[in-house]
C-alpha positions as a Markdown table, in Angstrom:
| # | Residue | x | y | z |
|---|---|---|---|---|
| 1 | Unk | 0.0 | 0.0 | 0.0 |
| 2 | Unk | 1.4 | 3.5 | -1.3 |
| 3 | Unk | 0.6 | 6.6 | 0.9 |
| 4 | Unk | -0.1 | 9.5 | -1.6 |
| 5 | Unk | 0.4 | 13.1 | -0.3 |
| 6 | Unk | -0.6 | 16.1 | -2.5 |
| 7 | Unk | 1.3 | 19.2 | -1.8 |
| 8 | Unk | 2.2 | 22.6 | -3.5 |
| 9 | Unk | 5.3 | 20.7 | -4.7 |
| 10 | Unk | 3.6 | 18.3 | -6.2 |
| 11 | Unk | 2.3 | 14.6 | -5.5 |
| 12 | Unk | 4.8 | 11.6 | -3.9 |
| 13 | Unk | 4.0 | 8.4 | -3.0 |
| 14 | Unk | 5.5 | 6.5 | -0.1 |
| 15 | Unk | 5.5 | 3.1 | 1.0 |
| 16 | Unk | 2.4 | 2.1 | 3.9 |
| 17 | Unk | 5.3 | 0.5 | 5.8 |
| 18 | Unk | 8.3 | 2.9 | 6.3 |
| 19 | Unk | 6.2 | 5.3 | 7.2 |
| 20 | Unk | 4.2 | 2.6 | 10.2 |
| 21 | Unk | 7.5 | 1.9 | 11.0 |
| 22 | Unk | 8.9 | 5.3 | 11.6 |
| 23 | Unk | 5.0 | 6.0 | 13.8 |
| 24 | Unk | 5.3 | 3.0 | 15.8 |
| 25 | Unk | 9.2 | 4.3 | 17.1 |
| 26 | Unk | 7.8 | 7.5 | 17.4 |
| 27 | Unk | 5.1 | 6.0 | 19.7 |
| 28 | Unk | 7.2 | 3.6 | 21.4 |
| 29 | Unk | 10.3 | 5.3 | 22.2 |
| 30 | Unk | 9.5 | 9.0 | 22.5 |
| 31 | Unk | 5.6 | 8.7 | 23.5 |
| 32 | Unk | 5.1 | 5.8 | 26.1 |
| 33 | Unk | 3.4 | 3.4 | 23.6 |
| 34 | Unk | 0.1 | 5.8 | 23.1 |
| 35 | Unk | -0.1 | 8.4 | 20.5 |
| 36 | Unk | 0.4 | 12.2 | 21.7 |
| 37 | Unk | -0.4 | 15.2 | 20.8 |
| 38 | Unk | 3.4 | 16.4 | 20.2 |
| 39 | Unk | 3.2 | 13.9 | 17.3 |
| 40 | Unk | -0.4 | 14.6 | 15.9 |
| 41 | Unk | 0.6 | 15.3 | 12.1 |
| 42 | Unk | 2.4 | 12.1 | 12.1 |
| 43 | Unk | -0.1 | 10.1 | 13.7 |
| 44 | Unk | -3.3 | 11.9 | 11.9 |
| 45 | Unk | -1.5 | 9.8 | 8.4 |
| 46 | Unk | -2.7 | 6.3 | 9.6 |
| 47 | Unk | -6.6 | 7.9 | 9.2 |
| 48 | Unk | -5.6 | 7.8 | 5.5 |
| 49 | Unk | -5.7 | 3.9 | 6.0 |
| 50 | Unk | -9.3 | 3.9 | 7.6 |
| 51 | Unk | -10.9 | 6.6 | 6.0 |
| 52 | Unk | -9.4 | 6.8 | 2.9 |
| 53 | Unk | -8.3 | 11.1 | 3.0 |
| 54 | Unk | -7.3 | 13.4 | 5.6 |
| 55 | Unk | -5.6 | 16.8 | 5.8 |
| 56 | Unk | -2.5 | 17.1 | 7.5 |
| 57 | Unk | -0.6 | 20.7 | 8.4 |
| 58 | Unk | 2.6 | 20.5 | 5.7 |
| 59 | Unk | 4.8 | 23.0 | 8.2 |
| 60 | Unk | 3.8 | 20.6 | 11.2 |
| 61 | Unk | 4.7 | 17.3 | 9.7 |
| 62 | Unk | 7.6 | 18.7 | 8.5 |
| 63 | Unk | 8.9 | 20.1 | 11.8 |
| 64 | Unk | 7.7 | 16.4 | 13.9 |
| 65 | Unk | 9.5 | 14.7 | 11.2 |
| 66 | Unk | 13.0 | 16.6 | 11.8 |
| 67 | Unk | 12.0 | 16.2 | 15.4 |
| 68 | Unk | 12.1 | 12.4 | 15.5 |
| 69 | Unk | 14.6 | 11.9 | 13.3 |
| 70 | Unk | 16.6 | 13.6 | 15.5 |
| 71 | Unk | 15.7 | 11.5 | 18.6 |
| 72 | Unk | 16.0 | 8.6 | 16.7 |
| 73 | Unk | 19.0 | 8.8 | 15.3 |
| 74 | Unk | 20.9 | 6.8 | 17.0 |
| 75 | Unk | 18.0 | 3.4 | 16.7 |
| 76 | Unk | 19.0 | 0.6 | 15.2 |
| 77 | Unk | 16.4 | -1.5 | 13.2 |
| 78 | Unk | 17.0 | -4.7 | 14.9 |
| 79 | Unk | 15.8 | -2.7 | 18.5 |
| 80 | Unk | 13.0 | -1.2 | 16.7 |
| 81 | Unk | 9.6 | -1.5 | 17.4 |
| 82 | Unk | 6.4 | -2.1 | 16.2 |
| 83 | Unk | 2.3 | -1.4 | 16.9 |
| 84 | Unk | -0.2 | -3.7 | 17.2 |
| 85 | Unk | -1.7 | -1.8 | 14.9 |
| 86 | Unk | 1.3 | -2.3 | 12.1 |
| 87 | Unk | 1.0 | -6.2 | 13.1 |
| 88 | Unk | -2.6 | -6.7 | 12.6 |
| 89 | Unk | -2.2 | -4.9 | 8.9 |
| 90 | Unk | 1.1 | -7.1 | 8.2 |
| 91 | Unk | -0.6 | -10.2 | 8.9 |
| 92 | Unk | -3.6 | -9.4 | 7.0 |
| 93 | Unk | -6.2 | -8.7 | 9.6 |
| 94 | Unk | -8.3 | -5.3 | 9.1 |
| 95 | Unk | -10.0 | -4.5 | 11.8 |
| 96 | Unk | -8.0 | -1.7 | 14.2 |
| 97 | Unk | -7.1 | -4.1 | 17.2 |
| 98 | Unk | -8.9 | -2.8 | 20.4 |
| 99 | Unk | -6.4 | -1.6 | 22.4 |
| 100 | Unk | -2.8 | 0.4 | 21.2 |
| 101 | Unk | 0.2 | 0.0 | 22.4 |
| 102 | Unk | 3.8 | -1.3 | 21.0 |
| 103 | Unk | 6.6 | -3.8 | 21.5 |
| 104 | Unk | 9.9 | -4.2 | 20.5 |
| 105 | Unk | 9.6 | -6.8 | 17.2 |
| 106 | Unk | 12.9 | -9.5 | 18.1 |
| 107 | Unk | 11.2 | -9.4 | 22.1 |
| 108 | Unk | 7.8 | -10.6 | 20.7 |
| 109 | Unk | 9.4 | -12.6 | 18.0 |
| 110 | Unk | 7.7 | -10.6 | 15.0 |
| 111 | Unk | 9.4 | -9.5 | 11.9 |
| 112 | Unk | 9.5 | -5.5 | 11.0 |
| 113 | Unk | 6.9 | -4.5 | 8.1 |
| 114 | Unk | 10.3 | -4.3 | 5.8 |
| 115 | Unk | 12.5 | -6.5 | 4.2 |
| 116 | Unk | 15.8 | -5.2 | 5.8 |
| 117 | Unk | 16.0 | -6.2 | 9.7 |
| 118 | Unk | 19.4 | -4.4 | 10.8 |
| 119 | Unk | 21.1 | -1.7 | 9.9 |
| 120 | Unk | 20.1 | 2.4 | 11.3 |
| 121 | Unk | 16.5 | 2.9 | 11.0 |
| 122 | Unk | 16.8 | 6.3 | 10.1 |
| 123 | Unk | 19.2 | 5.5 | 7.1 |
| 124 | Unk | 16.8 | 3.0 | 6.3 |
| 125 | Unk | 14.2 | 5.7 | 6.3 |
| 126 | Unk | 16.2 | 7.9 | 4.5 |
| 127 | Unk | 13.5 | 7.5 | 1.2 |
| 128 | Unk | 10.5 | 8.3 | 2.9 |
| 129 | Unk | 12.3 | 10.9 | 5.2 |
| 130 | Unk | 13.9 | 12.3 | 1.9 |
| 131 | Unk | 10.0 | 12.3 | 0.1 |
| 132 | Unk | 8.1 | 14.1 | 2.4 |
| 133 | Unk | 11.1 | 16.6 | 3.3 |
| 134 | Unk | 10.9 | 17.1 | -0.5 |
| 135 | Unk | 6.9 | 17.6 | -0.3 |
| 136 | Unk | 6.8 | 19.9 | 2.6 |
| 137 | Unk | 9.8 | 22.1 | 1.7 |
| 138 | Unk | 8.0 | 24.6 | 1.0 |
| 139 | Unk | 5.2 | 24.6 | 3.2 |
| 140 | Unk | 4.2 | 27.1 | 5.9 |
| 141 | Unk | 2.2 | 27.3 | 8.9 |
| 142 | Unk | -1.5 | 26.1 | 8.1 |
| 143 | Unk | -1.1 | 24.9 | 4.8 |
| 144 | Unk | -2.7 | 21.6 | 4.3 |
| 145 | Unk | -1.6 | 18.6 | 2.5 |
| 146 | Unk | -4.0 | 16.1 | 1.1 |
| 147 | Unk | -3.1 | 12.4 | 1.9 |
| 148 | Unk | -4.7 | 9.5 | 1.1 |
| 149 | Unk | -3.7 | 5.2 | 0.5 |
| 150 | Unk | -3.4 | 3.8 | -2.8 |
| 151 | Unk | -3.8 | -0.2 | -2.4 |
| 152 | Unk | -2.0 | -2.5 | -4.4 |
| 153 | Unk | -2.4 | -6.2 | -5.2 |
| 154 | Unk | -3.5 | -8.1 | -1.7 |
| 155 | Unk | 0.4 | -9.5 | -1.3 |
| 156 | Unk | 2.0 | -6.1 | -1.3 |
| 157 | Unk | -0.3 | -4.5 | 1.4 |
């Protein structure tokens, strides 16, 4: 699944996965395992997976994403973690699991949503942190992008 974001600069797609991998770290590491509001542009994307659009503040997303790269800098990939949200959509269920929270993948024994499984994971994220930088460059306060999913076929999802 492709997340599309429509900005002044254009449209870019990014990959579903990089950026629940970069959300879950940010929840896990920097927010207690619950979504906060210091993160809200971030965490406002994964509404594009349930409701298909939402409108996210460019200048905001822009300024958490600097923000957690930044704090995560020093993460590898193989001490990364990952939602239960993230899980239930890499295994193939649908429905939102009822509660939230995040674990470290290698303690519960589950692979990351990616193919790689060491390395940094911001110069793994490099892509996606390169694409939206790219999409937001020029944004300012207030200025909204439009995002919404793109599904492929079942396998890639």
């Amino acid at each position: 699944m492709n997340i599309v974001i429509k900005s002044s600069c254009g449209e870019v797609r990014v990959d579903w996965a990089d950026y629940a991998l970069l959300r879950d770290n940010i929840q896990h590491f920097m927010e207690a395992g619950r979504p906060s509001p210091n993160y809200a542009a971030i965490h406002s994307i994964e509404r594009a997976v349930d409701d298909g659009r939402v409108a996210v503040d460019g200048a905001r997303l822009r300024g958490e994403l600097l923000g957690a790269c930044y704090r995560l800098r020093r993460l590898h990939l193989q001490d990364s973690a990952v939602s239960l949200r993230t899980r239930s959509l890499v295994t193939g269920c649908r429905a939102r699991p009822e509660q939230r929270g995040t674990t470290r993948a290698r303690f519960a024994g589950w692979r990351l949503p990616t193919r790689k499984q060491s390395g940094s994971l911001i110069r793994h994220l490099k892509p996606f942190i390169s694409t939206i930088l790219t999409a937001t460059r020029t944004a300012v306060d207030g200025e909204q992008l439009s995002i919404y999913t793109e599904r492929s076929s079942p396998s890639n999802t």
